[in-house]
C-alpha positions, 0 to 999 in steps of 0.5 A: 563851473561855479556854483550859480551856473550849475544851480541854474541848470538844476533849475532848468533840468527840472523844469524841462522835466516837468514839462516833459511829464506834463505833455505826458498827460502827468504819467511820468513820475520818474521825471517829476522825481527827477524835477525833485531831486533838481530842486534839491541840487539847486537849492543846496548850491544856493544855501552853499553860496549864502554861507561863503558869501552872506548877502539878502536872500534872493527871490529865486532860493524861496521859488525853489521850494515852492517849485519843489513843493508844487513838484512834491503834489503832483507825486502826492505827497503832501506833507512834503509840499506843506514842508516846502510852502512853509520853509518859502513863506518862512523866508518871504515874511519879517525875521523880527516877529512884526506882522506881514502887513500888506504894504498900500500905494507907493509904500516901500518895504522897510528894512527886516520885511523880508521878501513880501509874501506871495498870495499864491503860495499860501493858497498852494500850501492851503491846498495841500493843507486841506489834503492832509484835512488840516482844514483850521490852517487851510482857512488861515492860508486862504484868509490871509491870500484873500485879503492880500490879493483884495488890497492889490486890487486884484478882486477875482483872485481874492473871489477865489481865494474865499471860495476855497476858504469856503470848501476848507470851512466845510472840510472843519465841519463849518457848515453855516460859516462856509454859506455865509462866505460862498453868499458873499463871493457870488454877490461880490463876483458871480462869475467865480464857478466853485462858489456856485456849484458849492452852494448849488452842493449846500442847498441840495443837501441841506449842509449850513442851510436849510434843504432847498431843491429849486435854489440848488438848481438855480445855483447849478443851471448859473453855473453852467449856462452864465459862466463862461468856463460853465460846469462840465468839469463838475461832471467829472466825479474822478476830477472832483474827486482829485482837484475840488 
């Protein structure tokens, strides 16, 4: 059996793993340990196959540890997932020092660009940043996702990605400047959930801007009666408390 048929059953093992703990309502941690422990198999077989045959990275040894990474958060350990993002955006950007600069139009990647960067997995690792309240880095993550995302045209995403700059910019203790994001975000996409239960959060307690009950409601009540996905999860406090 040569070494990238085993890689891949590794790659498979372990997501059927993860599926299997998902349909079981995330109870099952010996399969996401398992699913760990798969990605470890995998990537080692590819780090072995890079040293007898150097070639370009490929875009599955990156994926690998962020599906590690992702695997890691749902047994809580952040440090580990943080490690893992790292390692994958490491590989995706210029081995030379040069900026990853977002490439416009027909523009190709010129030799030494790495793989390109993938806005998602700054996002994951600003999510995990912020869970270790290393809130300045999540900031950074979520800034360079936005901005990516907004040049590729995709504008919900990069709502998104601001509104959970917002939360991090709280997390520093940045009160007025995670206002002055979350104003823009629901003037730019009013559709986007978080920002308007954050605002609604902002003006009932009076964190970056002056207390103001009424606005507080206005935000909430757009929330859950303009919004499609509505507030109801917002209800949750355990879900809060663990996913916002």
């Amino acid at each position: 059996q040569n070494r990238v048929d085993r890689g891949t059953l590794h790659q498979g093992r372990a997501q059927v793993r993860i599926n299997l703990n998902d349909i079981a309502g995330g109870t099952r941690r010996d399969l996401v340990e398992g699913a760990v422990k798969d990605f470890d198999a995998a990537i080692q077989t590819m780090e072995e196959n890079f040293r007898d045959f150097p070639e370009p990275v490929y875009s599955e040894y990156p994926n690998d540890f962020v599906r590690r990474g992702l695997a890691k958060e749902e047994l809580q350990d952040w440090k580990g997932a943080v490690e893992d993002y790292n390692l994958a955006i490491n590989i995706m950007r210029p081995k030379d020092g040069r900026a990853d600069m977002p490439l416009r139009g027909d523009a190709r990647p010129a030799e030494g660009d790495g793989l390109g960067m993938n806005p998602m997995i700054l996002n994951f690792r600003g999510n995990a940043l912020s869970r270790l309240d290393r809130y300045k880095e999540a900031v950074a993550d979520y800034r360079e996702a936005a901005d990516i995302f907004e040049n590729d045209r995709e504008l919900r995403q990069a709502s998104l990605s601001h509104a959970n700059e917002a939360l991090a910019l709280f997390g520093a203790s940045r009160d007025q400047d995670a206002v002055a994001v979350l104003r823009q975000v629901v003037r730019k996409d009013p559709g986007v959930t978080d920002a308007h239960v954050a605002l609604a959060v902002a003006y009932w307690s009076g964190r970056g801007v002056e207390k103001d009950v009424p606005e507080a409601e206005n935000e909430w009540s757009f929330a859950c009666n303009n919004i499609d996905t509505g507030c109801q999860k917002y209800k949750d406090l355990e879900w809060v408390a663990q996913i916002r």
